[in-house]
C-alpha positions in Angstrom: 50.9 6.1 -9.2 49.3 4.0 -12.3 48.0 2.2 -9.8 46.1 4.9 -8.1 45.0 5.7 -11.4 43.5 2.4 -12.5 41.7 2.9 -9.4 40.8 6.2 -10.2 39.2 4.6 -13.6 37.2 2.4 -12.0 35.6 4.4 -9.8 34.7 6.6 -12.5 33.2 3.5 -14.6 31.3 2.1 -11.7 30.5 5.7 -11.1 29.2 6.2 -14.5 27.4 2.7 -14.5 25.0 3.4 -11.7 24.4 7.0 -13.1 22.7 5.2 -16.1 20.9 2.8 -14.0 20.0 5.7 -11.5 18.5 7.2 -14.7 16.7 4.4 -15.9 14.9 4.2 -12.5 14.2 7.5 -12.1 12.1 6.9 -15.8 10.6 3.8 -14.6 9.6 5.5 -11.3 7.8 8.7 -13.7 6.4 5.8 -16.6 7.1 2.3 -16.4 8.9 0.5 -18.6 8.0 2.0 -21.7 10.0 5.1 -20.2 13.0 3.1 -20.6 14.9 4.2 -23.8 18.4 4.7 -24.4 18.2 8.3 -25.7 16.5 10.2 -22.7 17.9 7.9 -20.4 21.0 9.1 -21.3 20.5 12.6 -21.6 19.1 11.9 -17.4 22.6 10.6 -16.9 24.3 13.7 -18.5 26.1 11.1 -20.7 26.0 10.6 -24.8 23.6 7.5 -25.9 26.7 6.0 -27.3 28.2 5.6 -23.7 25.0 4.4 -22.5 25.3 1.5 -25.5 29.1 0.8 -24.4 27.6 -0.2 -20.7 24.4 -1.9 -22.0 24.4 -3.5 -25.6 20.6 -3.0 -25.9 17.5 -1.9 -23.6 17.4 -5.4 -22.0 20.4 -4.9 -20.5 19.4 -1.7 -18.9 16.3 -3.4 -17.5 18.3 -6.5 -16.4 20.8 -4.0 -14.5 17.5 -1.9 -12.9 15.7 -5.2 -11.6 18.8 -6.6 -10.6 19.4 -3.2 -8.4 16.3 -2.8 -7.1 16.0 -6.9 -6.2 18.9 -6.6 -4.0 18.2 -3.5 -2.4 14.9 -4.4 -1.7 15.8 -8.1 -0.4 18.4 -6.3 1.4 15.7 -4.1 3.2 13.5 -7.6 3.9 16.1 -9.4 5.2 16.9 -6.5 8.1 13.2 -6.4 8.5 12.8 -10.3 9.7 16.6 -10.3 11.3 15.6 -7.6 13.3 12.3 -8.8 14.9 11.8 -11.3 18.2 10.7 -14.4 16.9 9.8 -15.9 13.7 5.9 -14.6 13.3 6.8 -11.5 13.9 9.5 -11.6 11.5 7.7 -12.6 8.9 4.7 -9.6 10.0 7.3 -7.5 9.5 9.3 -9.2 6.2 6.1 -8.3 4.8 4.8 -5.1 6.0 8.9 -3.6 4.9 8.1 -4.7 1.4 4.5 -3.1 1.8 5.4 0.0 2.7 8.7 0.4 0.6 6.5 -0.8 -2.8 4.2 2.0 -2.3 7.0 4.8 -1.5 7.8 3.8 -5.4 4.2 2.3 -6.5 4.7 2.8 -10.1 8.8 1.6 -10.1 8.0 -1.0 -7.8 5.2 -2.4 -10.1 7.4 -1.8 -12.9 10.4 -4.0 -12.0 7.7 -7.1 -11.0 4.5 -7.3 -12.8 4.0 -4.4 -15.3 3.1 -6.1 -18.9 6.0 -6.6 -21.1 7.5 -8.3 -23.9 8.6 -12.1 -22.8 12.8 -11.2 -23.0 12.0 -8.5 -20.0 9.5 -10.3 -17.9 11.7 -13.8 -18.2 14.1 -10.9 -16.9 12.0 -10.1 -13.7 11.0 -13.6 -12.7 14.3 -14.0 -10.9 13.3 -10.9 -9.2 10.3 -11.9 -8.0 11.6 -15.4 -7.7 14.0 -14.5 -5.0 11.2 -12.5 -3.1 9.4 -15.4 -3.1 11.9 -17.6 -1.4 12.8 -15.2 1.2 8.9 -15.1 2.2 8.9 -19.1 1.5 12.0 -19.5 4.3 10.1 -17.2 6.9 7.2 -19.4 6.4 9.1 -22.4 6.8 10.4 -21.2 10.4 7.3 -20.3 11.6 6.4 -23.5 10.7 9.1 -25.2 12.4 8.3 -22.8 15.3 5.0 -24.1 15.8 3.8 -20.4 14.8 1.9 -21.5 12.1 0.1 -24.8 10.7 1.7 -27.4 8.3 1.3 -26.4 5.0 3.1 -25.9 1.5 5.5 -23.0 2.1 6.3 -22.2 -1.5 2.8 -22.3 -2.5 2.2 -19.5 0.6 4.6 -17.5 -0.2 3.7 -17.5 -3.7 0.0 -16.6 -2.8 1.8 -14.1 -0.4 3.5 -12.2 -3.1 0.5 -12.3 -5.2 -1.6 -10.7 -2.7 1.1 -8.0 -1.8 1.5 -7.5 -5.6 -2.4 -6.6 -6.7 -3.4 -5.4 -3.1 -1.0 -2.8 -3.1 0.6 -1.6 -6.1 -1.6 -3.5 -8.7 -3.8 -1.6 -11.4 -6.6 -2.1 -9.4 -5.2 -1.3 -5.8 -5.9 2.7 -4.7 -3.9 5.1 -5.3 -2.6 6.7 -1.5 -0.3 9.5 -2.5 1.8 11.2 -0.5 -0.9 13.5 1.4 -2.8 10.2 2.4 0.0 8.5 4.5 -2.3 7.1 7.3 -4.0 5.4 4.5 -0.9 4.4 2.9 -0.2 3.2 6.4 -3.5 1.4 6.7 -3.2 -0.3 3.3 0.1 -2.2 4.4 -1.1 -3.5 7.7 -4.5 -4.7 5.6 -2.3 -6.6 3.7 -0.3 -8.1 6.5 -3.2 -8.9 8.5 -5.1 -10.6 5.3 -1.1 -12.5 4.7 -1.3 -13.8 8.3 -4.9 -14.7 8.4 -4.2 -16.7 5.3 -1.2 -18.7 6.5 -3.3 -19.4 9.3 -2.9 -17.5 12.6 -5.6 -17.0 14.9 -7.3 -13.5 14.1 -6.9 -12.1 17.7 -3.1 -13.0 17.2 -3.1 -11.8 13.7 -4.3 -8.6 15.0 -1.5 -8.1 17.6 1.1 -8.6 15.1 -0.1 -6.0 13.1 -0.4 -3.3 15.9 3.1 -4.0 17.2 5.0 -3.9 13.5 6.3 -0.8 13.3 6.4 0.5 9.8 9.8 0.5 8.5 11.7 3.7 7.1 9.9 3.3 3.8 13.1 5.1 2.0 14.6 3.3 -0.8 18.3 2.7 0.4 
Protein backbone atom coordinates (compact mmCIF):
# COMPACT_ATOMS: atom_id res chain seq x y z
CA UNK A 1 0.00 0.00 0.00
CA UNK A 2 2.94 2.74 0.75
CA UNK A 3 4.07 1.67 -2.25
CA UNK A 4 1.21 2.50 -4.31
CA UNK A 5 1.22 5.65 -2.65
CA UNK A 6 4.77 6.68 -3.39
CA UNK A 7 3.66 6.05 -6.75
CA UNK A 8 0.67 7.96 -6.32
CA UNK A 9 3.21 10.99 -5.28
CA UNK A 10 5.02 10.88 -8.11
CA UNK A 11 2.58 10.99 -10.51
CA UNK A 12 1.17 13.90 -8.89
CA UNK A 13 4.76 15.70 -8.97
CA UNK A 14 5.51 14.87 -12.45
CA UNK A 15 1.86 15.83 -12.97
CA UNK A 16 2.28 19.09 -11.41
CA UNK A 17 5.73 19.63 -13.17
CA UNK A 18 4.52 19.66 -16.74
CA UNK A 19 1.40 21.75 -15.58
CA UNK A 20 3.95 24.56 -14.92
CA UNK A 21 5.83 23.99 -18.01
CA UNK A 22 2.45 23.63 -20.01
CA UNK A 23 1.89 27.10 -18.57
CA UNK A 24 5.00 28.62 -19.37
CA UNK A 25 4.39 27.58 -23.07
CA UNK A 26 1.16 28.51 -23.37
CA UNK A 27 2.76 32.37 -22.23
CA UNK A 28 5.54 31.96 -24.58
CA UNK A 29 3.07 30.88 -27.41
CA UNK A 30 0.74 34.41 -26.44
CA UNK A 31 4.35 36.71 -25.86
CA UNK A 32 7.60 35.39 -25.98
CA UNK A 33 9.79 35.18 -23.52
CA UNK A 34 9.21 38.21 -21.67
CA UNK A 35 5.70 36.45 -20.91
CA UNK A 36 7.63 34.08 -18.83
CA UNK A 37 7.28 35.13 -15.06
CA UNK A 38 6.81 33.09 -12.20
CA UNK A 39 3.62 34.91 -10.82
CA UNK A 40 1.11 34.50 -13.88
CA UNK A 41 2.68 31.45 -14.89
CA UNK A 42 1.60 30.06 -11.87
CA UNK A 43 -1.68 31.39 -11.47
CA UNK A 44 -1.99 29.50 -15.50
CA UNK A 45 -1.06 26.37 -13.60
CA UNK A 46 -3.73 26.88 -10.89
CA UNK A 47 -0.69 26.46 -8.44
CA UNK A 48 0.77 29.13 -5.70
CA UNK A 49 4.15 30.94 -7.09
CA UNK A 50 5.86 29.39 -4.15
CA UNK A 51 5.27 25.79 -5.73
CA UNK A 52 6.23 27.02 -8.95
CA UNK A 53 9.84 28.20 -7.05
CA UNK A 54 10.02 24.59 -5.32
CA UNK A 55 10.14 22.98 -9.11
CA UNK A 56 12.26 25.84 -10.73
CA UNK A 57 14.65 27.87 -8.40
CA UNK A 58 14.45 30.93 -10.69
CA UNK A 59 12.98 31.90 -14.33
CA UNK A 60 15.92 30.12 -16.08
CA UNK A 61 15.00 27.09 -14.98
CA UNK A 62 11.53 27.38 -16.29
CA UNK A 63 12.97 28.36 -19.71
CA UNK A 64 15.58 25.52 -19.57
CA UNK A 65 12.58 22.98 -18.70
CA UNK A 66 10.33 24.76 -21.85
CA UNK A 67 13.26 24.46 -24.55
CA UNK A 68 14.24 21.26 -23.24
CA UNK A 69 10.35 20.06 -23.93
CA UNK A 70 9.76 21.56 -26.95
CA UNK A 71 13.46 20.34 -28.36
CA UNK A 72 12.52 16.85 -27.85
CA UNK A 73 9.12 16.96 -28.98
CA UNK A 74 9.97 18.60 -31.87
CA UNK A 75 13.20 16.29 -32.78
CA UNK A 76 10.87 13.60 -31.93
CA UNK A 77 8.49 14.84 -34.74
CA UNK A 78 11.69 15.21 -37.33
CA UNK A 79 13.04 12.13 -36.70
CA UNK A 80 9.47 10.26 -37.72
CA UNK A 81 9.42 12.63 -40.60
CA UNK A 82 12.91 11.31 -42.23
CA UNK A 83 12.37 7.54 -40.75
CA UNK A 84 9.23 7.46 -42.48
CA UNK A 85 10.20 8.50 -46.08
CA UNK A 86 11.80 6.17 -49.13
CA UNK A 87 15.19 7.17 -49.45
CA UNK A 88 17.48 9.63 -48.00
CA UNK A 89 16.52 12.98 -50.20
CA UNK A 90 13.27 12.55 -49.53
CA UNK A 91 13.92 12.18 -46.02
CA UNK A 92 15.62 15.06 -45.59
CA UNK A 93 12.59 16.99 -47.99
CA UNK A 94 10.48 15.93 -45.54
CA UNK A 95 12.87 16.38 -42.12
CA UNK A 96 12.57 19.81 -43.16
CA UNK A 97 9.20 20.60 -44.46
CA UNK A 98 7.91 18.73 -40.62
CA UNK A 99 9.79 21.36 -38.88
CA UNK A 100 8.33 24.05 -41.39
CA UNK A 101 5.11 23.37 -40.97
CA UNK A 102 5.06 22.60 -37.11
CA UNK A 103 7.20 26.10 -36.43
CA UNK A 104 4.51 28.01 -37.99
CA UNK A 105 1.42 26.06 -36.22
CA UNK A 106 3.37 27.90 -33.01
CA UNK A 107 5.30 30.89 -34.95
CA UNK A 108 5.63 33.04 -32.02
CA UNK A 109 6.66 29.81 -29.31
CA UNK A 110 8.59 28.33 -31.94
CA UNK A 111 10.67 31.61 -32.46
CA UNK A 112 10.69 32.03 -28.86
CA UNK A 113 12.43 28.76 -27.78
CA UNK A 114 15.28 29.39 -30.84
CA UNK A 115 16.08 32.82 -31.78
CA UNK A 116 13.92 35.49 -29.98
CA UNK A 117 16.57 38.16 -28.29
CA UNK A 118 17.43 37.46 -24.74
CA UNK A 119 19.78 37.89 -22.04
CA UNK A 120 23.03 35.54 -22.62
CA UNK A 121 22.06 32.88 -19.42
CA UNK A 122 18.69 32.02 -21.62
CA UNK A 123 20.04 32.00 -25.18
CA UNK A 124 23.42 29.89 -23.92
CA UNK A 125 20.15 27.91 -22.73
CA UNK A 126 18.68 27.46 -26.32
CA UNK A 127 21.86 26.85 -28.29
CA UNK A 128 21.59 23.18 -27.28
CA UNK A 129 18.27 23.36 -28.75
CA UNK A 130 19.08 24.55 -31.85
CA UNK A 131 22.32 22.70 -31.65
CA UNK A 132 20.61 19.39 -31.71
CA UNK A 133 18.38 20.55 -34.69
CA UNK A 134 21.31 21.23 -36.38
CA UNK A 135 22.80 17.85 -36.15
CA UNK A 136 19.77 15.89 -37.01
CA UNK A 137 19.68 18.07 -40.40
CA UNK A 138 23.69 17.71 -40.58
CA UNK A 139 23.17 13.51 -40.40
CA UNK A 140 20.42 13.72 -43.20
CA UNK A 141 22.83 15.58 -45.22
CA UNK A 142 25.57 13.40 -44.62
CA UNK A 143 23.42 10.28 -46.09
CA UNK A 144 22.37 11.86 -48.92
CA UNK A 145 25.68 12.43 -49.38
CA UNK A 146 26.83 9.05 -49.01
CA UNK A 147 23.81 8.17 -51.14
CA UNK A 148 25.13 9.92 -54.05
CA UNK A 149 21.86 12.24 -53.61
CA UNK A 150 23.70 15.19 -53.22
CA UNK A 151 27.24 16.68 -53.98
CA UNK A 152 30.30 16.65 -51.53
CA UNK A 153 30.22 19.31 -49.34
CA UNK A 154 30.53 20.46 -45.60
CA UNK A 155 27.48 18.94 -43.91
CA UNK A 156 27.54 20.88 -40.69
CA UNK A 157 28.04 24.04 -42.43
CA UNK A 158 24.58 23.04 -44.61
CA UNK A 159 22.77 22.27 -42.05
CA UNK A 160 23.71 25.24 -40.28
CA UNK A 161 22.83 27.46 -43.28
CA UNK A 162 19.66 25.12 -43.41
CA UNK A 163 18.44 26.05 -40.00
CA UNK A 164 19.25 29.60 -40.67
CA UNK A 165 17.12 29.84 -43.60
CA UNK A 166 14.17 27.86 -42.00
CA UNK A 167 14.63 30.17 -38.98
CA UNK A 168 14.19 33.87 -40.74
CA UNK A 169 12.20 32.46 -43.85
CA UNK A 170 9.54 31.32 -41.72
CA UNK A 171 9.11 32.39 -38.34
CA UNK A 172 11.65 35.24 -38.32
CA UNK A 173 10.61 39.07 -37.64
CA UNK A 174 10.74 39.59 -41.11
CA UNK A 175 8.96 36.41 -42.54
CA UNK A 176 4.93 37.03 -43.22
CA UNK A 177 2.65 36.51 -41.06
CA UNK A 178 0.04 33.35 -42.54
CA UNK A 179 -2.47 32.94 -39.91
CA UNK A 180 -4.77 30.41 -39.53
CA UNK A 181 -7.36 31.63 -42.36
CA UNK A 182 -4.27 31.55 -44.93
CA UNK A 183 -3.34 27.85 -44.71
CA UNK A 184 -2.60 27.31 -48.46
CA UNK A 185 -0.14 30.12 -47.92
CA UNK A 186 1.07 28.66 -44.82
CA UNK A 187 1.33 25.63 -46.97
CA UNK A 188 3.12 27.44 -49.71
CA UNK A 189 5.65 29.11 -47.45
CA UNK A 190 7.06 25.63 -46.16
CA UNK A 191 7.50 24.03 -49.53
CA UNK A 192 9.38 27.59 -50.63
CA UNK A 193 11.57 26.88 -48.00
CA UNK A 194 12.27 23.27 -48.74
CA UNK A 195 12.63 23.89 -52.30
CA UNK A 196 15.17 27.00 -51.72
CA UNK A 197 16.95 24.17 -48.73
CA UNK A 198 17.28 21.59 -51.59
CA UNK A 199 18.38 23.94 -54.27
CA UNK A 200 21.06 25.09 -51.96
CA UNK A 201 22.54 21.70 -51.03
CA UNK A 202 22.60 21.16 -54.56
CA UNK A 203 19.91 19.11 -56.34
CA UNK A 204 19.03 19.65 -59.69
CA UNK A 205 15.89 22.14 -59.79
CA UNK A 206 13.63 19.72 -61.83
CA UNK A 207 14.45 17.11 -58.97
CA UNK A 208 14.18 19.75 -56.36
CA UNK A 209 10.74 20.39 -57.58
CA UNK A 210 9.46 16.76 -57.46
CA UNK A 211 10.51 16.39 -53.93
CA UNK A 212 8.53 19.16 -52.96
CA UNK A 213 5.24 18.11 -54.71
CA UNK A 214 5.40 14.61 -53.36
CA UNK A 215 6.18 15.68 -49.42
CA UNK A 216 3.18 15.51 -47.94
CA UNK A 217 2.81 18.08 -45.19
CA UNK A 218 2.94 16.48 -41.86
CA UNK A 219 0.15 16.79 -39.11
CA UNK A 220 1.36 20.14 -38.08
CA UNK A 221 -0.07 19.45 -34.36
CA UNK A 222 2.30 19.86 -31.65
CA UNK A 223 2.41 16.31 -29.95
Amino acid sequence: MAYRRTENVVRRLHARHDAIVDAARAAAAEGGMTAIQIAPVAARAGVAAGTVYRYFPGKIDLVSALVESESESEIRAVRRAAEAAPGPLSALAAAVATFGARALRSRRLAWAVMAEPVDTDMDSVRQKYRGALAAEFEGLIRAAIAGGHLPDQDAERSALGLLGALLEGLIGPLAPEHGDEQAARSRDAVQTLTLFALRGLGVVDAHARGLVVQTVLPDQGRN
